[in-house]
N, CA and C of each residue as an Amber inpcrd file, in Angstrom:
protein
   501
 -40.8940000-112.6940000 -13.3680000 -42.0630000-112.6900000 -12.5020000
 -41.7470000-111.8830000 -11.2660000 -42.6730000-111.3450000 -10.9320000
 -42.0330000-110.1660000  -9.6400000 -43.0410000-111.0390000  -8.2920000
 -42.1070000-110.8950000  -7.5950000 -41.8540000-111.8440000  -6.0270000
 -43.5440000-111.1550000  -5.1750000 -43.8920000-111.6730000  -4.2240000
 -45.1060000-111.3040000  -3.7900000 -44.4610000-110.0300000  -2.6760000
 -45.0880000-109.5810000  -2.7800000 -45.2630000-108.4050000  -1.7080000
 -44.6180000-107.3490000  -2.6690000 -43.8540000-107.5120000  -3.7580000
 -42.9490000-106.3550000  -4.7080000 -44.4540000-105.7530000  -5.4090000
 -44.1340000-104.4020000  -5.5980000 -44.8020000-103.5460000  -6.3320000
 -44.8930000-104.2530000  -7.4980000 -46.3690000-104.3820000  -8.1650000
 -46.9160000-105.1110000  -9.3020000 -47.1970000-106.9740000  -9.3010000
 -46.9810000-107.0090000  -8.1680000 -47.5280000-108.3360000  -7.7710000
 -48.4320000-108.7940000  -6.9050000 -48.9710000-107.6990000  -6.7720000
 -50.7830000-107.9160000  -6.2960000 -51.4790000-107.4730000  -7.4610000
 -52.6830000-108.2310000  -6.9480000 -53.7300000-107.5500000  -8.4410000
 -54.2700000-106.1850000  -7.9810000 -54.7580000-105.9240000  -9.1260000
 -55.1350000-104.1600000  -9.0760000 -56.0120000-104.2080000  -7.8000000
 -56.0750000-103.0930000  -6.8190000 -57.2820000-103.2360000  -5.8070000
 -58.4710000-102.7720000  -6.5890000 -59.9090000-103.5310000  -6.0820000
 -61.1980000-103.2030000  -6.5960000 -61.3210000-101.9590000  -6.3000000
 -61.9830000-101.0960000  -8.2770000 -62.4030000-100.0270000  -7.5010000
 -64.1650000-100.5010000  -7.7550000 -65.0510000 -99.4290000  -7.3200000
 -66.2490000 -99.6020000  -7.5920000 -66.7580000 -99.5850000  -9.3920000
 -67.2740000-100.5190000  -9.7430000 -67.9660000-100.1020000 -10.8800000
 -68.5980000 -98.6940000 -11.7180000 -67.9940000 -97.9670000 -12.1300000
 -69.1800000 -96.9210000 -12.9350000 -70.3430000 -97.4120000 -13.3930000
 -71.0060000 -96.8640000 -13.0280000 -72.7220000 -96.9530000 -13.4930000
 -72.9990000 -96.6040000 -14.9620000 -72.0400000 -95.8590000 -15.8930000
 -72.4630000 -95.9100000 -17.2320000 -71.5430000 -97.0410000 -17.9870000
 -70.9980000 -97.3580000 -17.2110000 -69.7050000 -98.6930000 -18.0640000
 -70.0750000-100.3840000 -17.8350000 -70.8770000-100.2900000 -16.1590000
 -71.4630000-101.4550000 -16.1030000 -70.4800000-102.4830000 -15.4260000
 -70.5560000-103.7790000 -15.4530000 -69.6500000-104.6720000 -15.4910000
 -68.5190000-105.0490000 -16.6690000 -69.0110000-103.7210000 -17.4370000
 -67.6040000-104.2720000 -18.6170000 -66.3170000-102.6480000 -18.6780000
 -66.6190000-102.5700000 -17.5690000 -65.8970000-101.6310000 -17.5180000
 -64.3020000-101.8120000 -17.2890000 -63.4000000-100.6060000 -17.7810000
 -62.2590000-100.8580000 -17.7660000 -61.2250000-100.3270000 -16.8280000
 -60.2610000-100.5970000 -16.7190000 -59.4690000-100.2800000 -15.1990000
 -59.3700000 -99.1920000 -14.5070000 -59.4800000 -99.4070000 -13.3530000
 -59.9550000 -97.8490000 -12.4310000 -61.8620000 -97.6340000 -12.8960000
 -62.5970000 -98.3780000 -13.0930000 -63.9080000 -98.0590000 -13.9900000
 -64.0230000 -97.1540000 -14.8440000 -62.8580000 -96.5930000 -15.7050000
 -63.2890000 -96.0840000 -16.9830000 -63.6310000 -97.1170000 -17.7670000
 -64.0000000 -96.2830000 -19.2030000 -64.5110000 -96.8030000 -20.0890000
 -63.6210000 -98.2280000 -20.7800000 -64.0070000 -99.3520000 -20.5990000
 -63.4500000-100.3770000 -20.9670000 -62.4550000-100.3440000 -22.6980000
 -61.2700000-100.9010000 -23.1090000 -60.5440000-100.6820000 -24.4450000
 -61.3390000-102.0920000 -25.2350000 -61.3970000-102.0730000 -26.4080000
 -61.6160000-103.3450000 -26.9570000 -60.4390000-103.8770000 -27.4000000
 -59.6670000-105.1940000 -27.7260000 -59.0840000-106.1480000 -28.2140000
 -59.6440000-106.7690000 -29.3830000 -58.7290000-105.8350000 -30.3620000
 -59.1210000-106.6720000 -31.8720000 -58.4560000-107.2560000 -32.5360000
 -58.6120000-108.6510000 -32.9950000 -57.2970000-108.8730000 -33.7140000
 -57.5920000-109.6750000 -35.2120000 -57.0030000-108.9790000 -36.1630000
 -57.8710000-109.5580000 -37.2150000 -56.5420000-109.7980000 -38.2830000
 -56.7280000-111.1130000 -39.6710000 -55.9330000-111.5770000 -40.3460000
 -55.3630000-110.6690000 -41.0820000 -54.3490000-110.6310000 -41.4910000
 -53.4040000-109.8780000 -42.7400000 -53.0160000-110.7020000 -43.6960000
 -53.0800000-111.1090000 -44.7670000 -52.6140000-111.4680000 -45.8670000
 -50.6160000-110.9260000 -45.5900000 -50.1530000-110.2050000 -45.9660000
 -49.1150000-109.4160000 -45.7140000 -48.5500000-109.1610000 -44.7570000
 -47.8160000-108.9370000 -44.0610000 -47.7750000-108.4290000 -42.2120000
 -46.5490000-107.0780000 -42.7670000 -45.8570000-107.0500000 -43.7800000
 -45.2650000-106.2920000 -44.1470000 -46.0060000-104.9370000 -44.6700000
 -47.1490000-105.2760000 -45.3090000 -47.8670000-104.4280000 -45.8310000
 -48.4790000-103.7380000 -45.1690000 -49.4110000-104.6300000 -43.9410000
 -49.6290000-104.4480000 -42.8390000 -49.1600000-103.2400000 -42.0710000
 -47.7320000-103.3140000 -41.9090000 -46.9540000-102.9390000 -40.8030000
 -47.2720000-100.9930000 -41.9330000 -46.9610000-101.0340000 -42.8690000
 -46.8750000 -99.9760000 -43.6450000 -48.2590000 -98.8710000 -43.6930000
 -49.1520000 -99.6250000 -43.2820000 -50.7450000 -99.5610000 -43.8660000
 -51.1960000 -98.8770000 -42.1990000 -51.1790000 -99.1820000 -40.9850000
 -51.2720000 -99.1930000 -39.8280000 -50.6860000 -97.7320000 -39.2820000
 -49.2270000 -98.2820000 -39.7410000 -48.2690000 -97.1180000 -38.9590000
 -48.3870000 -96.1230000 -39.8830000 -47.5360000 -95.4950000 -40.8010000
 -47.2860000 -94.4310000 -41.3810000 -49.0320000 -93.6570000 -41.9400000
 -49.7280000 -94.3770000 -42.6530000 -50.8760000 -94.0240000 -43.1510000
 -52.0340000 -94.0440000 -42.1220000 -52.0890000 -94.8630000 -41.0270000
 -53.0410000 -94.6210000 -40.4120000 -52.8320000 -93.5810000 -39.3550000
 -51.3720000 -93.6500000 -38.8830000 -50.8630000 -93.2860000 -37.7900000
 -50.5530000 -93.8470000 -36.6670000 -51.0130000 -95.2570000 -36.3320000
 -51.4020000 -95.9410000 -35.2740000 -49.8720000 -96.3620000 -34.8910000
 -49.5400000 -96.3600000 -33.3460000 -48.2200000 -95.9490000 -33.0290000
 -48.4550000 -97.9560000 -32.8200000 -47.2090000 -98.0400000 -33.0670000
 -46.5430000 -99.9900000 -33.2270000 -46.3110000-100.3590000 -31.7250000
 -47.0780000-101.7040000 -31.0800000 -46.5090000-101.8090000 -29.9570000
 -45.7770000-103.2570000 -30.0130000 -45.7620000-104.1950000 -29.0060000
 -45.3510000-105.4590000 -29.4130000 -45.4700000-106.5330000 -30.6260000
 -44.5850000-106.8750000 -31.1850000 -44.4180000-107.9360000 -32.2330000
 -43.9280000-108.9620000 -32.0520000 -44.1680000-110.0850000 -33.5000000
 -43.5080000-111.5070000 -32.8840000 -43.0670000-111.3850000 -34.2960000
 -42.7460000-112.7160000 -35.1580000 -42.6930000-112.7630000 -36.3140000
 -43.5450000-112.8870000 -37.2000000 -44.9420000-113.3530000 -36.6680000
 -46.4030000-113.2340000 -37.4330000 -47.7180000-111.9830000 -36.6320000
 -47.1640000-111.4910000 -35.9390000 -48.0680000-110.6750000 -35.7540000
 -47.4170000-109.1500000 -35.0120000 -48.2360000-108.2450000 -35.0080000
 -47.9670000-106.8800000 -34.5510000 -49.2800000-105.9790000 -34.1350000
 -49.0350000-105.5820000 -32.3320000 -50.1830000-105.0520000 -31.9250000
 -49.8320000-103.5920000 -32.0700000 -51.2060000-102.5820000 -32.0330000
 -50.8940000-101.5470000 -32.5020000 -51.8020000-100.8760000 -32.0010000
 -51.6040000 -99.1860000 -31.4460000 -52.4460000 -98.4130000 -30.4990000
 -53.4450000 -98.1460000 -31.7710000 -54.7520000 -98.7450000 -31.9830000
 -55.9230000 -97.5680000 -32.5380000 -56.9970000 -96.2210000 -31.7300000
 -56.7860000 -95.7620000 -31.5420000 -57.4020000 -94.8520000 -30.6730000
 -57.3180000 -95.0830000 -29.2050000 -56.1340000 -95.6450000 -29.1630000
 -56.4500000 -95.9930000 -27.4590000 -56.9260000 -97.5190000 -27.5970000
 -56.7700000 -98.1070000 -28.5160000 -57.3240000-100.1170000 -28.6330000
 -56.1730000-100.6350000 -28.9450000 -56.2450000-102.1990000 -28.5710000
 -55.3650000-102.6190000 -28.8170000 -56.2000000-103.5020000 -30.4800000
 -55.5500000-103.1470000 -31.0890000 -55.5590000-104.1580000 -32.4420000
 -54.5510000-104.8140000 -32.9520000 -54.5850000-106.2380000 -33.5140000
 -53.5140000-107.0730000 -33.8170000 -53.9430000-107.7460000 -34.6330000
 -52.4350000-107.1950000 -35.6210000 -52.6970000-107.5520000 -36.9980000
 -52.1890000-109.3040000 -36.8510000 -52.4650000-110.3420000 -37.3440000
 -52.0650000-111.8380000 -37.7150000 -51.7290000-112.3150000 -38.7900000
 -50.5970000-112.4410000 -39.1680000 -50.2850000-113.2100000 -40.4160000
 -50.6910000-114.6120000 -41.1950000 -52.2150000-114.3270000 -41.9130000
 -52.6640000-115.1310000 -42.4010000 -52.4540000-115.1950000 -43.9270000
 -51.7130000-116.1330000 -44.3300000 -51.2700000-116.0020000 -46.0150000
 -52.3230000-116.6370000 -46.5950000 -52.8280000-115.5630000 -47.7320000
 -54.0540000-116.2270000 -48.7040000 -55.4680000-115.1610000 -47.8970000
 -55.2770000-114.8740000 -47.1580000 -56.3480000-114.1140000 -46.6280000
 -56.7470000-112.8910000 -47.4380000 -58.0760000-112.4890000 -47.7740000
 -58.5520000-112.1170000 -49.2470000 -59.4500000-110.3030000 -48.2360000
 -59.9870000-110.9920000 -47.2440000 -61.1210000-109.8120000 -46.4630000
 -62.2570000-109.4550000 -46.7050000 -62.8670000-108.6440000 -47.1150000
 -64.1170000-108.4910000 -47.1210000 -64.8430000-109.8700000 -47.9660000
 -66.5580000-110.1150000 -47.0960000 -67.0420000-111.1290000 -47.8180000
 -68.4930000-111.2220000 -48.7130000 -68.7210000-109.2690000 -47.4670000
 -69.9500000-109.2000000 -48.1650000 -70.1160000-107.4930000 -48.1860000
 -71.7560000-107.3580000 -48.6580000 -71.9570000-105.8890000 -48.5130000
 -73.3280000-105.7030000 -48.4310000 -73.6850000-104.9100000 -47.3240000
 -74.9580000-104.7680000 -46.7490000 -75.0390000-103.2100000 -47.3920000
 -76.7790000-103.0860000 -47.6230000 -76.6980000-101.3550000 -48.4710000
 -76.8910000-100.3940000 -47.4950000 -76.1700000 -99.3240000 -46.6110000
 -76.9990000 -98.4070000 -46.3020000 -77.2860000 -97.2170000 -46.1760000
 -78.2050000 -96.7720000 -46.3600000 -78.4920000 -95.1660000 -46.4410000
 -77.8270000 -95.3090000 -48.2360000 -78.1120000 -95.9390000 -48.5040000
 -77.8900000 -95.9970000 -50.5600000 -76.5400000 -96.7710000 -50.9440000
 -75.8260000 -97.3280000 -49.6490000 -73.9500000 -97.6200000 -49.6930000
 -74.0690000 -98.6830000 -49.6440000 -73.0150000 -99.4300000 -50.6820000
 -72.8810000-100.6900000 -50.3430000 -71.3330000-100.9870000 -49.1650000
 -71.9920000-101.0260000 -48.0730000 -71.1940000-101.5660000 -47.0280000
 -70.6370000-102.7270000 -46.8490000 -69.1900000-102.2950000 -46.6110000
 -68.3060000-104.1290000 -46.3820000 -68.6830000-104.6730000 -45.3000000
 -68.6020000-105.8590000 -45.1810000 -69.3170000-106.7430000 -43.9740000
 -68.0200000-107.7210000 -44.1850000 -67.3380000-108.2210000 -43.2260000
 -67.2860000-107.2850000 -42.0680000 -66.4040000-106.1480000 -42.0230000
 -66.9330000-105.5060000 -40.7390000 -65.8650000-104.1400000 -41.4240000
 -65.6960000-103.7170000 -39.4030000 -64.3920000-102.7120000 -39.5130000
 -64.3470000-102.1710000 -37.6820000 -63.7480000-100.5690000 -38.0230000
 -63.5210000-100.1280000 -37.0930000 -63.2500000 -98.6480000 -37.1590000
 -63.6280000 -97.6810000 -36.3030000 -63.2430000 -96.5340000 -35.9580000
 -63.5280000 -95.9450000 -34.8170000 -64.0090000 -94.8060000 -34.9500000
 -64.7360000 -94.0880000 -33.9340000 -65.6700000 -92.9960000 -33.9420000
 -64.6530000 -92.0990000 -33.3790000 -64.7460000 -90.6970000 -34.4560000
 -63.9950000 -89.6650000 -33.8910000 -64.3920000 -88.7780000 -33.8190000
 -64.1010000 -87.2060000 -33.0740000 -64.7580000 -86.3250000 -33.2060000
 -64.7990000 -85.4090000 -34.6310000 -65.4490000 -84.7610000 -35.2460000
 -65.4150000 -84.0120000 -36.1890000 -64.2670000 -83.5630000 -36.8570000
 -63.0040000 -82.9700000 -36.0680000 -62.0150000 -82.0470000 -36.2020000
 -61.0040000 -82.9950000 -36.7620000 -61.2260000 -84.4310000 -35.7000000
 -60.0920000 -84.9300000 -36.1350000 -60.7980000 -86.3670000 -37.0450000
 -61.5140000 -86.4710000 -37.6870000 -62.1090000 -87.1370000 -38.7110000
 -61.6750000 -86.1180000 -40.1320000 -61.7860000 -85.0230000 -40.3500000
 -61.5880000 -84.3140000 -41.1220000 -59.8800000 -84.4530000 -41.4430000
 -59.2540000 -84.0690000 -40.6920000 -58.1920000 -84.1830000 -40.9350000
 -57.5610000 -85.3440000 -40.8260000 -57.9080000 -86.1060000 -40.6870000
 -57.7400000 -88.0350000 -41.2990000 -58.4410000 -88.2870000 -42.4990000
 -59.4260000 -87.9060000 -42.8850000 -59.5560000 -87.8480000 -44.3350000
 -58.7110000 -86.9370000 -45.3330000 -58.3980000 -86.1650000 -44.9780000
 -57.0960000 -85.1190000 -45.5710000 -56.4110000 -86.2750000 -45.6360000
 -55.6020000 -85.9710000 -44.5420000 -54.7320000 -87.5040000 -44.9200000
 -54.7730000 -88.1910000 -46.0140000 -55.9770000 -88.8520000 -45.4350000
 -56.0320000 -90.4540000 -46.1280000 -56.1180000 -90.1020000 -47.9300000
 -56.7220000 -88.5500000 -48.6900000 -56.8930000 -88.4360000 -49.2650000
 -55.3430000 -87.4610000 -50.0790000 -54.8130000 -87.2490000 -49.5260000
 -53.6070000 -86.7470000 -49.9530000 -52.4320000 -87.8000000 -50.0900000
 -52.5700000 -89.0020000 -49.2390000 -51.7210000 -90.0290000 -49.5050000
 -52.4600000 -91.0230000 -50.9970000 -53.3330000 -90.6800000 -51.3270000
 -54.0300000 -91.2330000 -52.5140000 -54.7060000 -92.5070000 -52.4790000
 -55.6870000 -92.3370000 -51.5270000 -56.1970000 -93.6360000 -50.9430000
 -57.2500000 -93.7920000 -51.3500000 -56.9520000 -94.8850000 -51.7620000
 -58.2840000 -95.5980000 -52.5400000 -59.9990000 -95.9530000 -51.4730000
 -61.2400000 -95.6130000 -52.1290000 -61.7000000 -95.4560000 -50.6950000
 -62.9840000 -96.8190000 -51.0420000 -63.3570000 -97.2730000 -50.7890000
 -64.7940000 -98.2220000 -50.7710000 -66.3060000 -97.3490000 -50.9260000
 -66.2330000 -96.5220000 -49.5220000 -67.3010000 -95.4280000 -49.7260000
 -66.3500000 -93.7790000 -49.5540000 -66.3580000 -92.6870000 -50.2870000
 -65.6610000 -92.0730000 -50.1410000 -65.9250000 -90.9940000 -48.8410000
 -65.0850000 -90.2570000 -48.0290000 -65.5310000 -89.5390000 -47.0580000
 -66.8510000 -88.7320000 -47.4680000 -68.2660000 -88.3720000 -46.9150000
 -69.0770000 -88.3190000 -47.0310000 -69.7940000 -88.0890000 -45.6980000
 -71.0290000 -87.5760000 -45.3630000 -72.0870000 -87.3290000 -44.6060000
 -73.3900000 -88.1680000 -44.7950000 -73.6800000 -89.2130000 -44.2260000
 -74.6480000 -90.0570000 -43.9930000 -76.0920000 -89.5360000 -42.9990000
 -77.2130000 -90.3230000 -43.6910000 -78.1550000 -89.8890000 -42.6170000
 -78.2650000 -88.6250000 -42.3290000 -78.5620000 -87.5510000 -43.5440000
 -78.1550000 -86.6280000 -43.4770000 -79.6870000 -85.7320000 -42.8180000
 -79.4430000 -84.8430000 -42.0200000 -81.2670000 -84.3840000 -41.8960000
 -81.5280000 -85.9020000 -40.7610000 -81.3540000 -86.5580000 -40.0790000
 -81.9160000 -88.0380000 -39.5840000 -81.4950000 -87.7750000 -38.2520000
 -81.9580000 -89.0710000 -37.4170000 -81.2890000 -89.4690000 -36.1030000
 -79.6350000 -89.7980000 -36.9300000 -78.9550000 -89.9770000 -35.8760000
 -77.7500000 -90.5240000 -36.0550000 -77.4690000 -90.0920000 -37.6210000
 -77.1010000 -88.5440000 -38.0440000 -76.3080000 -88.2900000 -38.9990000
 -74.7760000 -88.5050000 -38.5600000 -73.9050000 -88.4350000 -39.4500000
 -72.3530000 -88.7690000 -39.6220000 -71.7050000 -88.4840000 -40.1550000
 -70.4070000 -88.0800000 -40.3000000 -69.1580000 -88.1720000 -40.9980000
 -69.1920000 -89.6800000 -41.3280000 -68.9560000 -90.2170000 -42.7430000
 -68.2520000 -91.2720000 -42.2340000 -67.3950000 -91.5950000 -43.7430000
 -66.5830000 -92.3780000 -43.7380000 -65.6060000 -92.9510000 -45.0330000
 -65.3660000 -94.6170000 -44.4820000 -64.9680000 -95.2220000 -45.7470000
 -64.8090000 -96.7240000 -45.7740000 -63.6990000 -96.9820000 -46.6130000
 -62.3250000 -97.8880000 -46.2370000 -61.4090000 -97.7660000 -47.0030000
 -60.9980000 -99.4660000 -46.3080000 -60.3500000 -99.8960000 -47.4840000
 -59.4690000-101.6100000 -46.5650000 -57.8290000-101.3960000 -46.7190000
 -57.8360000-101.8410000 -45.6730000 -56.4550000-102.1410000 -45.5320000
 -55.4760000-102.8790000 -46.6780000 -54.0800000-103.0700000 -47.0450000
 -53.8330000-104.0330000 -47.9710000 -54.2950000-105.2840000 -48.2910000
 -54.9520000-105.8520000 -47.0510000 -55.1740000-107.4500000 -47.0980000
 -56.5190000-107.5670000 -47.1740000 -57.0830000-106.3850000 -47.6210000
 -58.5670000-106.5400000 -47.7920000 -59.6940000-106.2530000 -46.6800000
 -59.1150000-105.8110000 -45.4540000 -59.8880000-106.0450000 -44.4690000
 -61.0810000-104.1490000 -44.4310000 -61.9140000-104.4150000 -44.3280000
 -62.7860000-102.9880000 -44.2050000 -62.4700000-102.2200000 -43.0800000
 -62.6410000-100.9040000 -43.0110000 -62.1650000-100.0240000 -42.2480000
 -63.1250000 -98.9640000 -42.1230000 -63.6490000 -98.7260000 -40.7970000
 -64.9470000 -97.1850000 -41.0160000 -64.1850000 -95.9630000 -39.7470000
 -64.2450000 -95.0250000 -39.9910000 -64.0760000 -93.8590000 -39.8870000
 -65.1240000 -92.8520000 -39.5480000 -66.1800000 -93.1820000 -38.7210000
 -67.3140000 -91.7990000 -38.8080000 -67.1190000 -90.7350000 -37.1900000
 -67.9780000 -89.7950000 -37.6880000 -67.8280000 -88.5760000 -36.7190000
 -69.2440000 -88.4910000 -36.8290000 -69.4740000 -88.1370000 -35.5760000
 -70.8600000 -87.5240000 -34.9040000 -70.3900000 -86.1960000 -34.5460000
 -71.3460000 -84.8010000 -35.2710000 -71.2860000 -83.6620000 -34.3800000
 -71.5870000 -83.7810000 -33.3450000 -73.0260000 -84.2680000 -33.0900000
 -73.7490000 -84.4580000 -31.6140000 -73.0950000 -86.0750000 -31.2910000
 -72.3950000 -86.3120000 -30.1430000 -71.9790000 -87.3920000 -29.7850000
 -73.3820000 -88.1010000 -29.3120000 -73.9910000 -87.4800000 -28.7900000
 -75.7030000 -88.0360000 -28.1540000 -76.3920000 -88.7240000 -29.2060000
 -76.0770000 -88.6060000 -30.5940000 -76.4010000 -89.2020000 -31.4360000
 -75.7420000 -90.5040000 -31.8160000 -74.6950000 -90.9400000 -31.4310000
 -74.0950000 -92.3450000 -31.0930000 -75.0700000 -93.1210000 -31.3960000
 -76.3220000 -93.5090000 -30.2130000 -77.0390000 -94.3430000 -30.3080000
 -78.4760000 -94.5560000 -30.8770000 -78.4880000 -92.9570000 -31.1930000
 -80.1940000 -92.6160000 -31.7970000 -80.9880000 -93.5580000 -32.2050000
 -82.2260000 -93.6130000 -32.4850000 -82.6950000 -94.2120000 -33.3420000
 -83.8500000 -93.5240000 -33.9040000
């Protein structure tokens, strides 16, 4: 624990809120990280599935769990034995979508070349990389793949980022 008055033992000073982040904004008012942490069947498999294939660089571990940079998030895998993952599937734009499912929005360049990847390591996919909503508001890159323990995984790219929220 570091002593009062030592560097890192005050709390951060307030800065002002950003006006596009709101009250959920994140330190210094950038854009806030999310905290995800979801079951693994495996934590070994896990650990294999994350790092090398996803890329996602390994940060703290215990003996049942391991957090891990996703795009700048913190996600943490939990060692739940018997844990199966997906429970359902919603249809859309013609797909049957895993429910539940998480994953992150990337830009074009580097969505492409994560599907390379993912498709040269011989990865089995749910929905295969593809263009959604094609001609629409909110068209996409997007692919669907689970992790070893079953859990769903999405991957889409917006050319126009302004299209994020279309409707």
């Amino acid at each position: 624990m570091t002593a009062p008055g030592q560097p890192g033992s005050e709390p951060e000073a307030e800065v002002p809120i950003a006006a596009e982040y709101g009250a959920l904004a994140g330190h210094g008012g950038a854009r806030a990280r999310f905290h995800l942490a979801i079951p693994v069947a495996d934590l070994a498999a896990a650990a294999g599935f994350y790092g090398p294939v996803l890329g996602c660089e390994r940060g703290r571990s215990a003996a049942d769990w391991i957090d891990w940079d996703i795009g700048g998030h913190q996600l943490v895998t939990h060692a739940v034995p018997g844990w199966t993952g997906v429970v359902a599937n919603n249809v859309v734009d013609g797909e049957h979508v895993p429910v539940p499912h998480f994953g992150l929005l990337l830009n074009p360049l580097s969505w492409h070349a994560l599907a390379d990847r993912l498709v040269e390591v011989g990865t089995s996919f749910v929905i295969e990389p593809q263009i959604r909503f094609e001609g629409m508001a909110g068209q996409q890159h997007t692919m669907f793949l689970l992790d070893p323990s079953g859990n769903a995984l999405e991957f889409k790219a917006f050319v126009d980022d302004a299209q994020v929220f279309a409707t």
